[in-house]
C-alpha positions in Angstrom: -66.5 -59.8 -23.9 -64.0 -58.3 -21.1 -61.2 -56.8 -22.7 -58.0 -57.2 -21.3 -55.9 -53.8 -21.1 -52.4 -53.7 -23.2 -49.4 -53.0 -21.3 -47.1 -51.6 -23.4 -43.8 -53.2 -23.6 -41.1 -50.7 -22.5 -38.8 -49.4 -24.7 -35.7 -47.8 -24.3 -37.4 -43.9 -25.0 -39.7 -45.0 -22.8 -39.0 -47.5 -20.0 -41.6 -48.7 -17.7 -41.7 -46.6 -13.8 -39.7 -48.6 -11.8 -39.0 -48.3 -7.8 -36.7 -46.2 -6.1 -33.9 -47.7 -3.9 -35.1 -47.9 -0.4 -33.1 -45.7 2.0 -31.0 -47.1 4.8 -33.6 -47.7 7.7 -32.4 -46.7 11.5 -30.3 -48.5 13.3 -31.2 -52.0 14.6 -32.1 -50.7 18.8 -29.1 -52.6 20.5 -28.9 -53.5 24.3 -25.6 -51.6 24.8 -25.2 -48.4 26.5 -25.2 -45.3 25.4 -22.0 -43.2 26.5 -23.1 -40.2 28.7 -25.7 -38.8 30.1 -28.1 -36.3 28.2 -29.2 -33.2 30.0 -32.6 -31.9 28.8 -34.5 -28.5 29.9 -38.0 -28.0 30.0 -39.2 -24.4 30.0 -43.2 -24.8 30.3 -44.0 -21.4 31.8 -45.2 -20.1 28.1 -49.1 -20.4 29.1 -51.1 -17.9 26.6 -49.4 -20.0 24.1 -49.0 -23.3 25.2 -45.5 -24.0 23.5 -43.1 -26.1 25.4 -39.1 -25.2 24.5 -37.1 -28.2 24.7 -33.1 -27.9 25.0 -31.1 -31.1 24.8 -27.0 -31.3 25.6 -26.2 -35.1 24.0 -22.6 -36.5 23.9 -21.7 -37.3 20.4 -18.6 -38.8 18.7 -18.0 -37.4 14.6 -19.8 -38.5 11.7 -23.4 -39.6 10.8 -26.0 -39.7 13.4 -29.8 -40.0 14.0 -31.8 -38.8 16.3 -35.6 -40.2 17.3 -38.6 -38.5 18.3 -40.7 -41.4 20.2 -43.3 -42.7 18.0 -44.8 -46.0 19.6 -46.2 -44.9 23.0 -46.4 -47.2 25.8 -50.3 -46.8 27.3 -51.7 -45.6 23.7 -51.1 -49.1 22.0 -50.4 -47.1 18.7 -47.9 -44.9 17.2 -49.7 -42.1 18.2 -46.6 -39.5 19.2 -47.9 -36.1 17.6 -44.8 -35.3 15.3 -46.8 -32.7 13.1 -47.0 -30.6 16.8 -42.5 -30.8 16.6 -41.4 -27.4 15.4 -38.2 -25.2 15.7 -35.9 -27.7 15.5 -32.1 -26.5 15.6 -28.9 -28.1 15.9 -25.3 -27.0 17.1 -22.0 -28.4 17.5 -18.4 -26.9 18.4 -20.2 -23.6 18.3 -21.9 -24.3 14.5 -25.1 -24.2 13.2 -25.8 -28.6 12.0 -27.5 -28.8 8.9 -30.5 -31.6 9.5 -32.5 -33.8 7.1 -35.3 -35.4 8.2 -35.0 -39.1 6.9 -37.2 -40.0 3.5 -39.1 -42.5 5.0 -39.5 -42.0 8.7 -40.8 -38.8 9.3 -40.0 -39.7 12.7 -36.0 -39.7 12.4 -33.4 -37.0 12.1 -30.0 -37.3 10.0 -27.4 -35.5 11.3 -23.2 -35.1 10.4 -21.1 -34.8 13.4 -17.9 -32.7 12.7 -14.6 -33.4 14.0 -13.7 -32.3 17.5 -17.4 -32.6 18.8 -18.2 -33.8 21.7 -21.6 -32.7 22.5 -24.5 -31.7 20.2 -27.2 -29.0 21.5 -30.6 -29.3 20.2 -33.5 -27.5 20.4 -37.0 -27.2 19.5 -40.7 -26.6 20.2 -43.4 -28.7 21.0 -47.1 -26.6 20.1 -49.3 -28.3 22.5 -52.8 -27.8 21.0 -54.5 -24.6 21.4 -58.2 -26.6 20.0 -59.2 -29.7 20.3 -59.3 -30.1 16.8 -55.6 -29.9 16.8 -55.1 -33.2 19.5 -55.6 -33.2 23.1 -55.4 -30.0 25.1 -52.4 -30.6 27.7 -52.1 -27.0 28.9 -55.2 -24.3 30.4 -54.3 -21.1 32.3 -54.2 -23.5 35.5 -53.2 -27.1 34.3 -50.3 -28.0 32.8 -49.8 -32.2 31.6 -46.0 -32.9 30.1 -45.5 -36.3 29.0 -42.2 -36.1 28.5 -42.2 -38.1 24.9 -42.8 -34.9 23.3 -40.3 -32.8 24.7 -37.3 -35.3 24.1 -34.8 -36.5 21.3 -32.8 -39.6 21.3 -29.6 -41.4 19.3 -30.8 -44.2 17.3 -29.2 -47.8 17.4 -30.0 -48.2 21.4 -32.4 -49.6 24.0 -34.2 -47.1 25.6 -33.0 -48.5 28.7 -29.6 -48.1 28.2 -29.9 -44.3 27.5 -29.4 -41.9 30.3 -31.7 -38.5 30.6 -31.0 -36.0 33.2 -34.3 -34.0 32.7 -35.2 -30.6 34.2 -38.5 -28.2 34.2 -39.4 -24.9 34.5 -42.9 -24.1 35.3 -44.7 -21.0 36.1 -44.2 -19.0 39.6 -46.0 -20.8 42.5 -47.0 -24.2 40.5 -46.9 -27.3 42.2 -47.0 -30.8 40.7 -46.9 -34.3 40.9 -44.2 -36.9 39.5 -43.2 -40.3 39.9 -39.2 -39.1 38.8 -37.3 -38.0 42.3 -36.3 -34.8 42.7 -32.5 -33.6 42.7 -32.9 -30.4 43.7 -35.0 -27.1 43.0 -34.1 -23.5 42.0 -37.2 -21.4 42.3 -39.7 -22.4 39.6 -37.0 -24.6 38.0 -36.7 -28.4 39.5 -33.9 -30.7 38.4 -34.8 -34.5 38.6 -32.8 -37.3 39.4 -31.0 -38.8 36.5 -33.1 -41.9 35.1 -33.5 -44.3 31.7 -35.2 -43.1 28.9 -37.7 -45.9 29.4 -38.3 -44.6 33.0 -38.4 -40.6 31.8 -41.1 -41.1 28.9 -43.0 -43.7 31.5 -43.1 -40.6 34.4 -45.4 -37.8 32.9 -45.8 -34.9 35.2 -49.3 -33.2 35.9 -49.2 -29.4 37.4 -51.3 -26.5 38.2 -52.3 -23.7 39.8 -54.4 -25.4 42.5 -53.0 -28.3 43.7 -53.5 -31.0 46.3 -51.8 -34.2 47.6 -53.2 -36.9 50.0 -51.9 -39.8 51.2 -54.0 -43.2 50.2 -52.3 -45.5 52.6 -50.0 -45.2 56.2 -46.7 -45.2 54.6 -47.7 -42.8 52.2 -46.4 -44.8 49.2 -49.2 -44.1 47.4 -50.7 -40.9 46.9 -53.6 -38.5 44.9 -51.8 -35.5 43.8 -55.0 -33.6 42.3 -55.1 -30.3 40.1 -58.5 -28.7 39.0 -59.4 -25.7 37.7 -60.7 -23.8 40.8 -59.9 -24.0 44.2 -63.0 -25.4 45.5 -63.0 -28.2 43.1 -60.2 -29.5 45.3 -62.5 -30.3 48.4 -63.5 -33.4 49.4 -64.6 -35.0 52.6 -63.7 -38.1 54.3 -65.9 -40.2 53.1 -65.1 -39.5 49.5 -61.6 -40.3 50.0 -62.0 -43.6 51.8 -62.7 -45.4 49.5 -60.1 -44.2 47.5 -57.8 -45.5 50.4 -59.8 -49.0 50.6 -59.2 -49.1 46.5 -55.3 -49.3 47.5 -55.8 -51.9 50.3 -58.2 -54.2 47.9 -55.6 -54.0 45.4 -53.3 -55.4 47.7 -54.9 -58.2 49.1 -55.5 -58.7 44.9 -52.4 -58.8 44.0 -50.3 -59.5 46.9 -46.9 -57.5 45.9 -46.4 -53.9 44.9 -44.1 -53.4 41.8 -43.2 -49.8 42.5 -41.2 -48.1 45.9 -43.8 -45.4 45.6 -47.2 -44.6 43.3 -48.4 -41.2 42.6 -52.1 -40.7 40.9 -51.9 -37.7 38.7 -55.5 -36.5 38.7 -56.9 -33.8 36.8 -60.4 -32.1 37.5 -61.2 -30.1 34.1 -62.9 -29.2 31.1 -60.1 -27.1 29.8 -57.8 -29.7 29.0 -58.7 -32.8 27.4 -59.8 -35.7 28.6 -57.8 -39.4 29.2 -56.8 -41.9 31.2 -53.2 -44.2 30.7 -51.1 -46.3 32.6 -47.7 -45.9 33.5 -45.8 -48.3 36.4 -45.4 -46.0 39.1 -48.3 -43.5 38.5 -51.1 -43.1 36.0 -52.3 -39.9 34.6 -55.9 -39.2 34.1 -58.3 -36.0 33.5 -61.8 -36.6 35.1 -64.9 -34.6 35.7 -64.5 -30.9 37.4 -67.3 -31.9 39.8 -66.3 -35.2 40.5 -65.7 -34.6 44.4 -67.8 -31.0 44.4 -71.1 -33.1 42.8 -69.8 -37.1 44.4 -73.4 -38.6 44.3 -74.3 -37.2 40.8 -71.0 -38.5 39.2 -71.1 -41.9 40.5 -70.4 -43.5 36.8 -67.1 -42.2 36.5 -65.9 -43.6 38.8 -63.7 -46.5 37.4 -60.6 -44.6 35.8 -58.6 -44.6 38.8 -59.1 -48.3 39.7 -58.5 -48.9 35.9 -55.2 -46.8 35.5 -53.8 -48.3 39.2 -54.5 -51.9 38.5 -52.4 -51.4 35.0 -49.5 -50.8 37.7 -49.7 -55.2 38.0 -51.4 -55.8 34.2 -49.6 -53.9 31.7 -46.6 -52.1 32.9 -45.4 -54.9 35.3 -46.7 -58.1 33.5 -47.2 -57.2 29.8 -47.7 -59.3 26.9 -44.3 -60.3 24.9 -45.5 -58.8 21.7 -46.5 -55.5 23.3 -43.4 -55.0 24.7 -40.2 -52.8 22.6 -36.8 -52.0 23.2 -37.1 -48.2 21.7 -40.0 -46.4 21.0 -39.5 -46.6 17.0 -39.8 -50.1 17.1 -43.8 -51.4 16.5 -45.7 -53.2 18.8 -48.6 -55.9 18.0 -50.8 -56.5 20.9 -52.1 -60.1 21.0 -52.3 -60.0 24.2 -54.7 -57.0 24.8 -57.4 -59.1 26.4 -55.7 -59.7 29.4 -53.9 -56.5 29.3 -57.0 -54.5 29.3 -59.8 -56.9 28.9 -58.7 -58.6 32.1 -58.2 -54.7 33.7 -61.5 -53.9 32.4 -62.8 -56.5 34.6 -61.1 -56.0 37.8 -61.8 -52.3 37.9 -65.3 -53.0 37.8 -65.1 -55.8 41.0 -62.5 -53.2 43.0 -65.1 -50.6 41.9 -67.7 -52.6 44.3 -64.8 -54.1 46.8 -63.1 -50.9 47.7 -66.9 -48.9 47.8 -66.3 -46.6 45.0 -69.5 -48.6 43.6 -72.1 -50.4 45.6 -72.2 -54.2 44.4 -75.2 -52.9 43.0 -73.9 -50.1 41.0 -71.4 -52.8 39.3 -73.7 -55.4 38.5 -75.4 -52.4 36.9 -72.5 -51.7 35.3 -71.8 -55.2 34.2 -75.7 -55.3 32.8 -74.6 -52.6 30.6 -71.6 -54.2 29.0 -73.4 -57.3 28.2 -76.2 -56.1 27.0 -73.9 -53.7 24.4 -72.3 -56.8 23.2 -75.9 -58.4 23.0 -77.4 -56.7 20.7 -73.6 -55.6 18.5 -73.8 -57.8 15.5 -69.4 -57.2 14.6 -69.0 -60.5 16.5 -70.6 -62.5 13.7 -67.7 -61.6 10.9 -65.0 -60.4 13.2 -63.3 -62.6 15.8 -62.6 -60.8 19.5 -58.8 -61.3 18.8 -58.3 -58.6 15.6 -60.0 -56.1 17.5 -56.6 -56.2 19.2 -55.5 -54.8 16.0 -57.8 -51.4 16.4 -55.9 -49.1 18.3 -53.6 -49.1 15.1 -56.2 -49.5 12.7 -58.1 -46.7 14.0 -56.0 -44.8 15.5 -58.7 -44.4 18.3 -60.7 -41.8 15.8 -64.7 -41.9 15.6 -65.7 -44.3 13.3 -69.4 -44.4 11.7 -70.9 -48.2 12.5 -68.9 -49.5 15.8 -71.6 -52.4 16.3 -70.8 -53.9 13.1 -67.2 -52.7 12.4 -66.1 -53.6 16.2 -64.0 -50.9 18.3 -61.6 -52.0 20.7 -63.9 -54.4 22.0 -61.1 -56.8 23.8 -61.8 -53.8 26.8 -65.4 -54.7 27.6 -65.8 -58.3 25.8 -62.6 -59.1 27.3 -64.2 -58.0 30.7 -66.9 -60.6 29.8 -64.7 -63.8 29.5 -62.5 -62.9 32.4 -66.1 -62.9 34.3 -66.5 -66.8 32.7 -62.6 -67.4 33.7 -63.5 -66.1 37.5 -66.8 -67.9 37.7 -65.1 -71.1 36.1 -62.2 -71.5 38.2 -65.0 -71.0 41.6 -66.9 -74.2 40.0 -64.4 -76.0 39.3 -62.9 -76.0 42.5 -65.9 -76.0 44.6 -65.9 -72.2 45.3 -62.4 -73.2 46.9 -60.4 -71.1 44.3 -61.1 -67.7 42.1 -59.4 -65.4 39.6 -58.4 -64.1 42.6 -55.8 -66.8 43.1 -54.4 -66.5 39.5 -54.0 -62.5 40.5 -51.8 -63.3 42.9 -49.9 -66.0 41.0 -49.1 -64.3 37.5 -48.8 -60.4 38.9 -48.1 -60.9 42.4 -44.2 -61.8 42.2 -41.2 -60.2 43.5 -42.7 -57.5 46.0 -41.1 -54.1 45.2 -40.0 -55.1 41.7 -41.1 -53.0 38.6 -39.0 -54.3 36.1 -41.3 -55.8 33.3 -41.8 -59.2 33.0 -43.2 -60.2 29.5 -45.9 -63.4 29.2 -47.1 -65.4 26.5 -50.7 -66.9 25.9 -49.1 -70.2 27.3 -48.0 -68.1 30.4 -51.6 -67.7 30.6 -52.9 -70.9 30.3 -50.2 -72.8 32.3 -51.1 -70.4 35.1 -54.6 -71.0 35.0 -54.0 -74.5 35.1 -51.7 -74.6 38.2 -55.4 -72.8 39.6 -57.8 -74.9 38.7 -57.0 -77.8 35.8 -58.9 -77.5 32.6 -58.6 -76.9 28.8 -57.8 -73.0 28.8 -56.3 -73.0 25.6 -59.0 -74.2 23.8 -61.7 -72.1 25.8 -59.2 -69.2 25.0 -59.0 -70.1 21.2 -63.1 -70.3 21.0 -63.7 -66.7 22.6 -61.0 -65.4 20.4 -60.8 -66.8 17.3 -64.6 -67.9 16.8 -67.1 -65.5 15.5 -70.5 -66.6 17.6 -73.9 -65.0 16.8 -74.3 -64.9 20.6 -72.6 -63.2 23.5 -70.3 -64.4 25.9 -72.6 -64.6 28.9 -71.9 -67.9 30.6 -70.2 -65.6 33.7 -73.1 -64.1 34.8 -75.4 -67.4 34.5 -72.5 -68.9 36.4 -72.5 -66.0 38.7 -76.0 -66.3 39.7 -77.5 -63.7 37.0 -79.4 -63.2 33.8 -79.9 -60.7 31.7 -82.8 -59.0 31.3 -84.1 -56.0 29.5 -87.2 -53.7 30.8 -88.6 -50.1 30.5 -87.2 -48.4 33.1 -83.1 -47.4 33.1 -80.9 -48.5 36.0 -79.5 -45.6 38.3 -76.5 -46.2 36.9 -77.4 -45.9 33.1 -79.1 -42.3 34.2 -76.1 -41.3 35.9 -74.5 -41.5 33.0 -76.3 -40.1 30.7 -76.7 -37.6 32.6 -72.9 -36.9 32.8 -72.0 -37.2 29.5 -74.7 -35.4 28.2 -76.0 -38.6 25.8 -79.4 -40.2 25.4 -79.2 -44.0 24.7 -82.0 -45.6 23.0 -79.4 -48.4 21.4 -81.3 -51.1 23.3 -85.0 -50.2 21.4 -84.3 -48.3 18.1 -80.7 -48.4 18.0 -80.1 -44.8 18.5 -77.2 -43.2 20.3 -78.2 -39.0 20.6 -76.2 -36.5 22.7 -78.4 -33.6 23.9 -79.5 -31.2 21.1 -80.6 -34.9 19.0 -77.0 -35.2 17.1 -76.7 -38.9 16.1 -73.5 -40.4 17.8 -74.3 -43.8 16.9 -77.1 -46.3 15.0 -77.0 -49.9 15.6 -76.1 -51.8 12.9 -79.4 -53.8 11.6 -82.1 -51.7 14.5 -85.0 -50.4 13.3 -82.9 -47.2 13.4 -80.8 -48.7 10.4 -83.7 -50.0 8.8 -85.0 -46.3 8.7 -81.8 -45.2 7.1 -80.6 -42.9 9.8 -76.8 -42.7 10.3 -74.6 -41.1 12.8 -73.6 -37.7 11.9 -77.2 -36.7 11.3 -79.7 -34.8 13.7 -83.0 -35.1 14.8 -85.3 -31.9 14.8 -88.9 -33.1 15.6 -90.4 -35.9 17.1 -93.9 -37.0 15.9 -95.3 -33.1 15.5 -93.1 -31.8 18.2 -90.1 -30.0 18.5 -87.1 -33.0 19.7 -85.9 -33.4 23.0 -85.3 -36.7 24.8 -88.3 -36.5 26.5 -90.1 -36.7 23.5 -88.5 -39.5 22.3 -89.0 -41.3 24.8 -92.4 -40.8 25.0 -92.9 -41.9 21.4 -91.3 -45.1 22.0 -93.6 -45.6 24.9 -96.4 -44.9 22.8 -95.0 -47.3 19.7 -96.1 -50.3 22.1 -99.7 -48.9 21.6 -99.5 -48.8 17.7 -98.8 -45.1 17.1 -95.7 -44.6 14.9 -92.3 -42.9 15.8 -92.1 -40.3 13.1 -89.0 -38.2 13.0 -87.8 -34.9 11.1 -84.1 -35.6 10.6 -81.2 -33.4 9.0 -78.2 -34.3 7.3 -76.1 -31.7 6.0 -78.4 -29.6 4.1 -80.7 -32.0 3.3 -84.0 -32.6 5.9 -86.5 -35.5 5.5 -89.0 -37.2 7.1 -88.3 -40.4 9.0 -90.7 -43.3 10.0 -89.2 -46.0 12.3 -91.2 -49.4 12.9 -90.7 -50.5 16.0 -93.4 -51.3 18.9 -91.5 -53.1 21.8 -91.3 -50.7 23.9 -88.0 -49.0 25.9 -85.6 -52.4 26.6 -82.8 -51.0 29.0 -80.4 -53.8 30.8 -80.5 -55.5 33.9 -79.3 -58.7 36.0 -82.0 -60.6 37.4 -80.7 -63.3 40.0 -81.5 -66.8 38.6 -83.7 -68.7 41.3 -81.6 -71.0 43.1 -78.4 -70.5 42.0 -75.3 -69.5 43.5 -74.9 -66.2 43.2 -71.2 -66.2 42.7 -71.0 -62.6 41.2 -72.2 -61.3 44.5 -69.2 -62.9 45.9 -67.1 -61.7 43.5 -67.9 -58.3 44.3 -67.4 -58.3 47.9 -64.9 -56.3 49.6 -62.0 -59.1 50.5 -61.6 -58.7 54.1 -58.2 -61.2 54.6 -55.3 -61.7 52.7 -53.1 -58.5 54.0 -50.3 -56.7 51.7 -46.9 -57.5 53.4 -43.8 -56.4 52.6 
């Protein structure tokens, strides 16, 4: 028998808990402006220590305010503005010290009294940039410096951040130069004062400096342009050829797209180990830390290739067109993110066929690439209980942390999945209209409005599907409602068998799987025992039902030995040649303090990915991939 627990009645010695009263939230975000303009100071020359001093002058009328430090972050999908790194925080007006209170809920807002006769409020504080990666990312080394200018900022509650006005100013170190999209007012020495601009604008214009610094022009008018900082001198080099196609990259996009939505773009490029790695979009730059050697070692980095096409095509998909429910009018306010298969699944996809257009890739190299991606979804069993559309949700669930079964819990999987449909779309739309027509058409029709225009335009999945249709007539919703909502046992591989391709698995890796395993120091064996190892045999990653999982490994442990000797990827490799003879892979694992002995069944030998063209078709994805050689940008 289950017994039933007794809730005692309350009494009145000893009433029952009841809830407190909850506080007043912030302001509703109005669309009104806010009076004045507030001046903030910069000082970033402090670079043993990596603290940023922030100094704000606001106008202010008496009586209660709040003030906001940004907490939604356009680019990062999430409320992922480090508050625990805000320190120091003091407040004056009419020459008095302002008592604060941070508000009980929303860690996020400050509660201030504005005495009579104040006009303006001065504010200061600290931002601790991370000294250890175990603190967030690293924004600052002895040579690099990378401000986004959401940490370094307060602002009054109750508006659009369009409607508030920021005249910003830095101080860097003695002989730094850097790279901005914000236009300059004027400079004093180290110290530069930028134009007035929106708040919007300000925390959508991060600034990238350092020591070394270069800056090359990308097309004639020099409206777009590679401002690069690395952490030597010689890291800076590149030839010709290297840069080329970084200059075709900018004319495929606009024969893509057909319409620039910015009056000038800078790439904010970063070549570094010391500072951490990352890659978002803004609309008139992008800021993104790559490789140190990824000009000094060009052929040996060849995989890494895709974050500047990525970032630069989120210029059109993302900050231009963006999806309604993605979209804010203050950074307090949450976003949702529906939409994040065509905001990056559909990127994910072009930066793969500009990859190849522009010759960053060889058409090769991307259908490599493309092999890769489909084969990962493959073999991922998370689509069978999880739909494509509520890993739109992850960003927030995860908060973009490591998390221990990604083929079966699904990660953000609307980036390369997504990439996979918007292949099917592309490959649809040619067969439907007799290879007349192409995704191409819709790029130019959804992003490619009003030339020199970066206001945001917000869409809706019937913006979507109407568009489409105006392209090529079919039942997009419905196809749009399978891939998203459905939960298939099988990927979505249709594009490629449209596109002329299979896929295929075999024993030997593709140049571009070497590549980059050999940059990122990782061994992949996901495709044959379900095993994910970086160098010294740490687990990253098991595949949820491989023979791995069967074995009862999991990420987090390590491998010592393999079959008598010591582990190294070699080794491994070798033992899962020799499985497909009969001889077992035995493995000495660790976990913690515990070690065991591991036997894995499994005699298939090494599956890696590939595209195999299907006799007799069209072989549409090679079309796809081609540089476009008409269709010129005019303004």
């Amino acid at each position: 028998m289950v017994r039933v627990p007794h809730v005692q009645e309350a009494t009145l010695t000893h009433p029952l808990p009841q809830p407190c009263a909850p506080p007043a939230p912030a302001p509703e975000p109005r669309d009104v402006e806010y009076p004045g303009v507030i001046r903030l100071e910069v000082d970033a020359t402090d670079l043993e220590r990596r603290i940023f001093k922030a100094h704000q002058t606001i106008p202010v009328s008496p009586g209660p305010m709040m003030l906001l430090y940004p907490k939604w972050l356009p680019g990062y999908h999430s409320p992922q503005a480090p508050i625990e790194l805000f320190a120091g925080l003091s407040i004056t007006a009419s020459g008095k010290d302002l008592p604060w209170r941070r508000h009980p809920t929303e860690v996020h807002a400050f509660l201030i009294d504005i005495p009579e006769g104040s006009e303006e409020m001065e504010a200061s504080f600290q931002f601790l940039s991370p000294t250890s990666k175990s603190h967030g990312r690293v924004v600052v080394s002895p040579d690099i410096l990378n401000l986004e200018w959401n940490v370094a900022v307060l602002y009054p509650a109750g508006h659009f951040a369009r409607r508030i006005t920021v005249a910003p100013s830095l101080t860097l170190p003695e002989g730094w130069r850097f790279g901005c999209a914000l236009a300059v007012e004027s400079q004093d020495g180290p110290t530069t004062r930028f134009e007035p601009v929106t708040l919007d604008e300000l925390v959508d214009s991060p600034l990238l400096a350092g020591r070394y610094f270069r800056h090359i022009a990308l097309d004639e008018a020099g409206e777009v342009r590679l401002n690069i900082v690395a952490d030597q001198p010689d890291l800076l080099e590149a030839t010709e050829e290297q840069i080329e196609p970084h200059r075709e990259l900018v004319r495929q996009a606009d024969k893509l797209f057909g319409a620039r939505h910015f009056d000038h773009f800078e790439m904010l490029l970063a070549l570094s180990d010391e500072i951490g790695a990352t890659g978002v979009e803004h609309q008139r730059s992008f800021e993104a830390v790559s490789i140190p050697d990824y000009f000094a070692n060009w052929g040996g980095t060849m995989s890494q290739r895709t974050t500047i096409p990525h970032e630069y095509i989120h210029s059109w998909n993302g900050k231009y067109r963006r999806g309604e429910d993605s979209w804010a009018p203050c950074f307090q306010e949450p976003i949702r993110n529906s939409l994040m298969w065509v905001y990056e699944g559909l990127t994910q996809y072009w930066h793969h066929v500009l990859s190849a257009r522009s010759g960053l890739w060889t058409a090769e190299q991307a259908r490599q690439a493309l092999a890769e991606i489909a084969a990962t979804h493959d073999i991922r069993a998370g689509s069978h209980w999880r739909p494509l559309s509520d890993t739109t949700r992850d960003p927030i669930i995860a908060a973009r942390a490591p998390i221990p079964w990604p083929s079966w819990q699904r990660s953000e999987d609307y980036y390369t999945e997504g990439a996979l449909v918007w292949l099917d779309v592309d490959t649809r739309i040619r067969e439907l209209s007799g290879d007349t027509r192409s995704l191409d058409d819709f790029a130019r029709a959804f992003f490619g409005q009003d030339d020199r225009d970066w206001i945001t335009r917000t869409y809706t999945f019937d913006d979507v599907v109407e568009t489409l249709d105006r392209i090529s007539p079919f039942d997009w919703a419905a196809f749009f409602e399978e891939k998203l909502r459905d939960t298939p046992t099988d990927a979505p591989l249709d594009g490629l068998t449209r596109g002329g391709y299979r896929l295929v698995y075999g024993e030997e890796q593709s140049e571009y799987q070497e590549n980059k395993e050999t940059v990122l120091g990782t061994t992949n064996f996901l495709f044959s025992v379900g095993l994910m190892l970086s160098s010294d045999g740490a687990i990253s990653e098991v595949l949820w039902e491989s023979p791995a999982f069967r074995a009862g490994l999991t990420s987090g442990g390590r491998i010592l030995g393999v079959n008598g000797r010591v582990y190294s990827a070699t080794e491994l490799k070798r033992a899962i040649s020799d499985a497909k003879e009969g001889r077992p892979i035995e493995l000495i694992v660790t976990v913690g303090k515990r070690q065991r002995e591991v036997r894995i069944d499994y005699a298939e030998g090494h599956q890696y990915p590939h595209l195999a063209p299907i006799e007799g078709a069209r072989p549409r994805l090679d079309e796809i991939l081609r540089p476009v050689l008409k269709g010129r940008y005019a303004r």
